[in-house]
N, C-alpha and C positions, 0 to 999 in steps of 0.2 A: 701681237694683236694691234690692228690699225683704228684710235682714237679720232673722231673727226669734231673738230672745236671751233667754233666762233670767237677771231679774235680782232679786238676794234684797231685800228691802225688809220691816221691820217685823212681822218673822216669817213672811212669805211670799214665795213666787216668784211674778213677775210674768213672766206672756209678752208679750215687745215688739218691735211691729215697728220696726225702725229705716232710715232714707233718707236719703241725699242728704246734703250740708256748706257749712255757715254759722251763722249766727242760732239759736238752738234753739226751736222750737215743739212743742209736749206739745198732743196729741190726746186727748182724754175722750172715749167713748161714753155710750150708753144702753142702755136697754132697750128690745127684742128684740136687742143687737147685739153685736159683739165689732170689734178692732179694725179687722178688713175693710170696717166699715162707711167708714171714710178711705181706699179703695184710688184711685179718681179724686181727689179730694185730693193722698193724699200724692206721684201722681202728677205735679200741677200743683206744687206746693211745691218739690219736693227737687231742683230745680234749684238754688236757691236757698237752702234752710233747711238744717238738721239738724231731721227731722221724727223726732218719736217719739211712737210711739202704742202705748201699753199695752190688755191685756186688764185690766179692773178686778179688784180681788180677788176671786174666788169665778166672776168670769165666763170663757168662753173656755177656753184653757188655762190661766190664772191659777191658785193655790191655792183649792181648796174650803174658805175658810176659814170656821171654826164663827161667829166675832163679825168686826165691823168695818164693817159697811158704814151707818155712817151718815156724814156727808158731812164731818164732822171727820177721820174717819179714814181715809177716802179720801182726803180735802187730804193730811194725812199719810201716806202711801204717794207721790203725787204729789210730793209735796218732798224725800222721801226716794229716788225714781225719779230726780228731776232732779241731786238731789249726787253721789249714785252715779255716774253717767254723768258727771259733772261739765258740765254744763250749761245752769248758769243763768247770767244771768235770761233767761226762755225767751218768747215769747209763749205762752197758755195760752188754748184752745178747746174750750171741753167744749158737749153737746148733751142734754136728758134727763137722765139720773140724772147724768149727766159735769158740770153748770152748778154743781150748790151744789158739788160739792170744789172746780171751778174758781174759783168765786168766794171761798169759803172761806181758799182757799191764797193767794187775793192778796191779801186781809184781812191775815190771820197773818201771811205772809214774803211782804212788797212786795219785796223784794229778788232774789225769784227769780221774780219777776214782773212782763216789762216790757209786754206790752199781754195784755190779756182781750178775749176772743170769747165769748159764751154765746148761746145759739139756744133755743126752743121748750121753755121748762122755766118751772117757777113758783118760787119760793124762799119756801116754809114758808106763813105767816100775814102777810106784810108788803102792806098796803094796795097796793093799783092792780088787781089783776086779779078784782074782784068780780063785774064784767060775766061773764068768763070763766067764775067759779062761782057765776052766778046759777043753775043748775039743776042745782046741786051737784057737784062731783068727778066725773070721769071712774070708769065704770063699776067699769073695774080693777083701779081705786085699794083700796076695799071690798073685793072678791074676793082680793085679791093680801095684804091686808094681815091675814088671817085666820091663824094661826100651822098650818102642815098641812094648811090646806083645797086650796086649790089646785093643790099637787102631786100629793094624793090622786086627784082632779077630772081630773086634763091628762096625769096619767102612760101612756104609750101613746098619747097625741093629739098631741103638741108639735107634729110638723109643720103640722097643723090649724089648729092653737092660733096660732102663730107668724103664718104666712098671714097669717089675720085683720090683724092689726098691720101686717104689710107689706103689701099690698094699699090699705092704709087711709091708713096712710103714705106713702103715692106718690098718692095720690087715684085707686086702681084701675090704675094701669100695672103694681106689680110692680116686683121687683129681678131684675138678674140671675140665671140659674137656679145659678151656681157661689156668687155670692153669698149667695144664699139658703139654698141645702144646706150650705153654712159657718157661718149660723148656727141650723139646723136641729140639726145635730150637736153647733153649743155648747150649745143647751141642752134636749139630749135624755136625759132619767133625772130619776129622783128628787133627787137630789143636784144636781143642775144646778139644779135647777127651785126647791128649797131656798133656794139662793144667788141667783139672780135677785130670787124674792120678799121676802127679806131686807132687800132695800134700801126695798122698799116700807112693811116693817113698822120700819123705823129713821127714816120718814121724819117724826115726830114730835119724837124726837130730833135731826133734823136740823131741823126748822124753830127749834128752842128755841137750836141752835148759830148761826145764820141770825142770830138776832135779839139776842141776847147781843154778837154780832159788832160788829155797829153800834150797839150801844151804845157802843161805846166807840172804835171805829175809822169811818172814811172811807173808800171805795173812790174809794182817788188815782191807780192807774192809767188810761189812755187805756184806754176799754173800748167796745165794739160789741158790741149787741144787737142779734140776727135773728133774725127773726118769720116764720112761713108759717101754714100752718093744720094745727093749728087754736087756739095761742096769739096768734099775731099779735103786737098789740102791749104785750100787757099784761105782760111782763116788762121789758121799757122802763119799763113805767110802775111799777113795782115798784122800780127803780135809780134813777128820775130825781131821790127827794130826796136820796139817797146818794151820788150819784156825783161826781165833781167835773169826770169831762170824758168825758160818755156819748153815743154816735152808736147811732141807731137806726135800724135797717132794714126793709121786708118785701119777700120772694122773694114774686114773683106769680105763679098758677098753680101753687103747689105744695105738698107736703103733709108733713107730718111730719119724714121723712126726708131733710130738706134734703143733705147731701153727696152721698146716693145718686140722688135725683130732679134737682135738680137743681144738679149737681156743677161747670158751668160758671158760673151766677150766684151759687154762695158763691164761688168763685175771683176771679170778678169784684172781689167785695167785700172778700177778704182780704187779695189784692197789696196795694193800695194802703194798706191799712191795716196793714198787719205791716211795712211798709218803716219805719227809723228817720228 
Protein backbone atom coordinates (compact mmCIF):
# COMPACT_ATOMS: atom_id res chain seq x y z
CA UNK A 1 0.00 0.00 0.00
CA UNK A 2 1.24 3.54 -1.20
CA UNK A 3 1.79 6.09 2.01
CA UNK A 4 2.01 9.69 0.65
CA UNK A 5 4.04 12.05 3.28
CA UNK A 6 5.19 15.42 3.60
CA UNK A 7 8.60 15.70 4.06
CA UNK A 8 10.62 19.32 4.73
CA UNK A 9 13.85 19.19 2.80
CA UNK A 10 16.14 22.47 1.79
CA UNK A 11 13.33 24.82 2.39
CA UNK A 12 10.72 22.90 1.02
CA UNK A 13 8.04 20.40 1.36
CA UNK A 14 8.32 17.48 -0.62
CA UNK A 15 5.26 15.20 -1.41
CA UNK A 16 6.31 11.47 -1.17
CA UNK A 17 4.90 8.50 -1.99
CA UNK A 18 6.40 5.85 0.13
CA UNK A 19 6.03 1.57 -0.28
CA UNK A 20 6.93 -1.49 0.51
CA UNK A 21 10.50 -2.61 3.15
CA UNK A 22 13.99 -3.46 2.35
CA UNK A 23 16.68 -1.90 0.06
CA UNK A 24 15.73 1.80 -0.52
CA UNK A 25 15.26 2.91 -3.98
CA UNK A 26 14.50 6.93 -4.85
CA UNK A 27 12.23 7.22 -7.94
CA UNK A 28 12.84 10.64 -10.01
CA UNK A 29 10.37 11.84 -12.61
CA UNK A 30 10.12 14.16 -15.47
CA UNK A 31 8.35 16.27 -17.22
CA UNK A 32 4.77 16.13 -17.99
CA UNK A 33 4.78 13.86 -14.64
CA UNK A 34 4.46 13.75 -10.89
CA UNK A 35 5.27 10.86 -8.85
CA UNK A 36 2.08 8.58 -10.17
CA UNK A 37 4.10 8.28 -13.13
CA UNK A 38 5.92 4.92 -10.80
CA UNK A 39 2.52 3.64 -9.86
CA UNK A 40 3.00 0.05 -11.96
CA UNK A 41 6.58 0.21 -10.76
CA UNK A 42 6.39 0.78 -7.41
CA UNK A 43 3.92 -1.73 -7.61
CA UNK A 44 6.42 -4.41 -8.85
CA UNK A 45 9.11 -3.22 -6.36
CA UNK A 46 7.73 -2.75 -2.98
CA UNK A 47 7.74 -6.31 -2.36
CA UNK A 48 10.95 -6.10 -2.06
CA UNK A 49 12.31 -2.48 -1.79
CA UNK A 50 11.57 0.45 0.38
CA UNK A 51 10.46 2.43 -2.74
CA UNK A 52 10.31 6.21 -2.54
CA UNK A 53 9.14 8.51 -5.01
CA UNK A 54 8.91 12.18 -4.48
CA UNK A 55 7.06 14.99 -6.26
CA UNK A 56 10.24 17.13 -7.52
CA UNK A 57 10.29 20.62 -6.09
CA UNK A 58 7.82 22.88 -7.61
CA UNK A 59 6.09 19.77 -9.31
CA UNK A 60 2.87 17.91 -8.09
CA UNK A 61 2.09 18.63 -4.75
CA UNK A 62 5.70 19.64 -3.86
CA UNK A 63 6.57 23.40 -2.83
CA UNK A 64 6.00 26.05 -5.52
CA UNK A 65 9.40 26.93 -5.00
CA UNK A 66 10.61 30.53 -6.65
CA UNK A 67 14.56 29.01 -7.45
CA UNK A 68 16.11 25.48 -7.36
CA UNK A 69 15.44 23.59 -10.13
CA UNK A 70 18.55 23.05 -11.69
CA UNK A 71 19.81 19.59 -11.45
CA UNK A 72 22.33 20.47 -8.43
CA UNK A 73 19.79 21.27 -6.44
CA UNK A 74 17.56 18.87 -7.05
CA UNK A 75 20.56 16.27 -6.33
CA UNK A 76 20.22 18.18 -3.17
CA UNK A 77 16.86 17.82 -2.15
CA UNK A 78 17.20 14.11 -3.32
CA UNK A 79 20.14 13.54 -0.69
CA UNK A 80 18.58 15.57 1.69
CA UNK A 81 15.02 13.37 1.03
CA UNK A 82 17.15 10.04 1.48
CA UNK A 83 18.91 11.20 5.18
CA UNK A 84 15.73 12.44 6.22
CA UNK A 85 13.98 9.17 5.91
CA UNK A 86 17.14 7.67 6.80
CA UNK A 87 17.62 5.63 3.97
CA UNK A 88 20.70 5.33 2.22
CA UNK A 89 22.49 4.17 0.20
CA UNK A 90 19.47 3.69 -1.88
CA UNK A 91 19.31 2.57 -5.68
CA UNK A 92 18.57 5.74 -7.51
CA UNK A 93 16.20 5.88 -10.93
CA UNK A 94 15.50 9.09 -12.34
CA UNK A 95 13.79 9.52 -16.14
CA UNK A 96 13.71 13.08 -17.96
CA UNK A 97 14.22 16.01 -15.88
CA UNK A 98 14.65 13.04 -12.84
CA UNK A 99 18.45 11.81 -14.83
CA UNK A 100 20.85 14.80 -14.19
CA UNK A 101 19.79 15.10 -10.17
CA UNK A 102 20.08 11.33 -10.33
CA UNK A 103 23.16 11.30 -11.87
CA UNK A 104 24.45 14.38 -10.22
CA UNK A 105 23.73 12.94 -6.52
CA UNK A 106 25.84 10.01 -7.35
CA UNK A 107 28.76 12.03 -8.51
CA UNK A 108 28.60 14.17 -5.22
CA UNK A 109 27.58 11.47 -2.44
CA UNK A 110 28.54 7.98 -3.73
CA UNK A 111 27.68 6.95 -0.53
CA UNK A 112 24.08 7.31 -0.74
CA UNK A 113 24.17 5.80 -3.83
CA UNK A 114 24.49 2.22 -4.49
CA UNK A 115 23.27 1.58 -8.14
CA UNK A 116 21.82 4.33 -10.73
CA UNK A 117 19.18 3.75 -13.43
CA UNK A 118 18.70 6.87 -15.78
CA UNK A 119 16.25 6.38 -18.86
CA UNK A 120 15.45 8.79 -21.98
CA UNK A 121 17.19 12.15 -20.86
CA UNK A 122 20.48 13.80 -22.47
CA UNK A 123 22.86 15.34 -19.84
CA UNK A 124 23.84 18.99 -20.78
CA UNK A 125 26.52 19.41 -23.86
CA UNK A 126 28.59 16.02 -23.06
CA UNK A 127 29.57 14.42 -26.65
CA UNK A 128 27.59 11.17 -27.86
CA UNK A 129 24.18 12.28 -28.55
CA UNK A 130 24.88 14.44 -31.80
CA UNK A 131 23.09 12.04 -34.08
CA UNK A 132 20.11 12.87 -31.62
CA UNK A 133 20.59 16.83 -32.16
CA UNK A 134 21.44 16.71 -35.57
CA UNK A 135 18.26 18.63 -36.37
CA UNK A 136 18.55 20.40 -33.34
CA UNK A 137 16.66 20.35 -29.74
CA UNK A 138 13.32 19.08 -29.34
CA UNK A 139 10.75 21.76 -30.10
CA UNK A 140 9.90 22.37 -26.45
CA UNK A 141 13.06 22.86 -25.36
CA UNK A 142 12.95 26.75 -27.06
CA UNK A 143 9.30 27.23 -26.16
CA UNK A 144 9.59 26.14 -22.60
CA UNK A 145 12.80 28.01 -22.02
CA UNK A 146 11.52 31.55 -22.71
CA UNK A 147 11.18 33.22 -19.15
CA UNK A 148 6.76 33.90 -19.20
CA UNK A 149 6.19 32.81 -22.74
CA UNK A 150 4.85 29.68 -22.19
CA UNK A 151 2.57 29.88 -19.31
CA UNK A 152 1.10 33.04 -20.96
CA UNK A 153 0.57 30.65 -24.37
CA UNK A 154 -0.84 27.22 -22.31
CA UNK A 155 -2.81 28.91 -19.33
CA UNK A 156 -6.40 27.61 -19.92
CA UNK A 157 -5.08 24.68 -22.35
CA UNK A 158 -2.86 22.41 -20.09
CA UNK A 159 -5.00 19.57 -20.59
CA UNK A 160 -4.43 20.07 -24.40
CA UNK A 161 -1.13 20.86 -23.90
CA UNK A 162 -0.24 17.84 -21.68
CA UNK A 163 -2.10 15.20 -24.17
CA UNK A 164 0.28 16.03 -26.73
CA UNK A 165 3.38 14.71 -24.66
CA UNK A 166 1.47 11.65 -23.48
CA UNK A 167 -0.02 10.46 -26.51
CA UNK A 168 3.58 11.01 -27.96
CA UNK A 169 5.14 9.35 -25.22
CA UNK A 170 3.39 6.03 -25.43
CA UNK A 171 3.73 6.35 -29.36
CA UNK A 172 -0.26 7.19 -29.49
CA UNK A 173 -1.71 4.56 -26.94
CA UNK A 174 -2.19 7.08 -24.09
CA UNK A 175 -1.98 6.63 -20.28
CA UNK A 176 -4.49 5.64 -18.19
CA UNK A 177 -7.50 8.15 -17.82
CA UNK A 178 -6.96 8.36 -13.77
CA UNK A 179 -3.42 8.75 -14.47
CA UNK A 180 -3.53 11.19 -16.70
CA UNK A 181 -6.26 13.64 -15.00
CA UNK A 182 -3.51 13.19 -11.94
CA UNK A 183 -1.22 14.90 -13.93
CA UNK A 184 -3.45 17.21 -15.71
CA UNK A 185 -4.38 18.67 -12.36
CA UNK A 186 -0.49 18.89 -11.26
CA UNK A 187 0.15 21.04 -13.72
CA UNK A 188 -2.85 23.10 -14.22
CA UNK A 189 -2.53 27.14 -13.52
CA UNK A 190 -0.04 29.50 -14.00
CA UNK A 191 2.00 28.70 -11.26
CA UNK A 192 2.24 25.07 -11.92
CA UNK A 193 3.25 25.85 -15.45
CA UNK A 194 5.87 28.45 -13.90
CA UNK A 195 7.60 25.65 -12.06
CA UNK A 196 7.63 22.92 -14.65
CA UNK A 197 9.14 25.38 -17.20
CA UNK A 198 11.87 26.31 -14.67
CA UNK A 199 13.62 23.40 -14.96
CA UNK A 200 13.70 23.93 -18.72
CA UNK A 201 15.12 27.47 -18.32
CA UNK A 202 17.92 26.14 -15.35
CA UNK A 203 18.83 23.59 -17.98
CA UNK A 204 22.05 25.56 -18.88
CA UNK A 205 22.97 25.76 -15.63
CA UNK A 206 22.52 22.32 -15.20
CA UNK A 207 24.69 21.21 -18.21
CA UNK A 208 27.60 23.61 -16.75
CA UNK A 209 26.98 21.51 -13.23
CA UNK A 210 27.08 18.10 -15.55
CA UNK A 211 30.33 18.91 -16.87
CA UNK A 212 32.20 20.63 -13.91
CA UNK A 213 31.14 17.20 -12.28
CA UNK A 214 33.43 15.06 -14.25
CA UNK A 215 35.81 16.94 -14.25
CA UNK A 216 36.98 16.00 -11.39
CA UNK A 217 34.87 12.98 -10.40
CA UNK A 218 34.03 9.28 -11.98
CA UNK A 219 30.69 7.76 -11.99
CA UNK A 220 31.83 4.44 -10.03
CA UNK A 221 28.63 3.23 -9.36
CA UNK A 222 27.01 -0.04 -11.29
CA UNK A 223 24.74 2.12 -13.53
CA UNK A 224 21.97 1.06 -16.32
CA UNK A 225 20.96 3.21 -18.99
CA UNK A 226 17.54 2.69 -20.85
CA UNK A 227 16.73 3.97 -24.07
CA UNK A 228 13.27 3.75 -25.96
CA UNK A 229 12.16 6.48 -28.42
CA UNK A 230 13.05 8.70 -29.06
CA UNK A 231 16.65 8.99 -27.08
CA UNK A 232 17.59 5.48 -27.54
CA UNK A 233 20.82 5.04 -27.18
CA UNK A 234 22.59 8.16 -26.98
CA UNK A 235 22.61 8.61 -23.34
CA UNK A 236 24.64 5.38 -23.05
CA UNK A 237 26.69 6.91 -25.36
CA UNK A 238 26.95 10.12 -23.33
CA UNK A 239 28.25 7.84 -19.94
CA UNK A 240 30.22 5.33 -21.63
CA UNK A 241 33.77 7.36 -21.29
CA UNK A 242 32.64 8.19 -17.75
CA UNK A 243 31.39 5.48 -16.30
CA UNK A 244 33.36 2.60 -14.82
CA UNK A 245 30.70 -0.12 -14.93
CA UNK A 246 27.72 1.02 -17.33
CA UNK A 247 24.96 -1.55 -18.87
CA UNK A 248 22.99 -0.26 -21.63
CA UNK A 249 19.62 -1.14 -22.60
CA UNK A 250 16.59 -0.45 -25.27
CA UNK A 251 12.70 -1.05 -24.45
CA UNK A 252 11.42 -2.17 -27.98
CA UNK A 253 8.26 -0.84 -29.20
CA UNK A 254 8.10 1.92 -26.98
CA UNK A 255 7.96 5.50 -26.39
CA UNK A 256 8.94 8.00 -24.03
CA UNK A 257 7.34 7.14 -21.15
CA UNK A 258 8.89 3.96 -20.45
CA UNK A 259 7.34 3.06 -16.62
CA UNK A 260 3.90 3.94 -17.95
CA UNK A 261 4.10 2.18 -21.52
CA UNK A 262 5.76 -0.22 -20.76
CA UNK A 263 5.89 -0.97 -17.16
CA UNK A 264 6.46 -4.75 -17.44
CA UNK A 265 9.80 -4.56 -19.62
CA UNK A 266 11.61 -1.86 -17.09
CA UNK A 267 10.65 -4.30 -14.27
CA UNK A 268 12.12 -6.88 -16.28
CA UNK A 269 15.23 -4.98 -16.41
CA UNK A 270 15.30 -3.58 -12.76
CA UNK A 271 14.97 -6.97 -10.62
CA UNK A 272 17.84 -8.10 -11.76
CA UNK A 273 19.62 -5.29 -11.61
CA UNK A 274 18.90 -3.62 -8.19
CA UNK A 275 19.41 -7.08 -6.40
CA UNK A 276 23.06 -6.76 -4.48
Amino acid sequence: MTELRRVSVNGVELNVALAGEGPAVLLLHGFPHTWELWTDVIAGLSERYRVIAPDLRGFGASTRAKTGYDAGSLADDAAALLETLGAGPAAVVGIDAGTPPALLLALRRSGLVRRLVVMESLLGRLPGAESFLAGGAPWWFGFHAVPGLAETVLEGNEARYLDWFLDTGTLGDGVRPAVRDAFVRAYTGREALRCAFSYYRALPVSATQIERAFDTARLTVPTMAVGSHPVGAALERQLRPFADDLTGHLVEDCGHIIPLHRPDALLALLHPFLKD
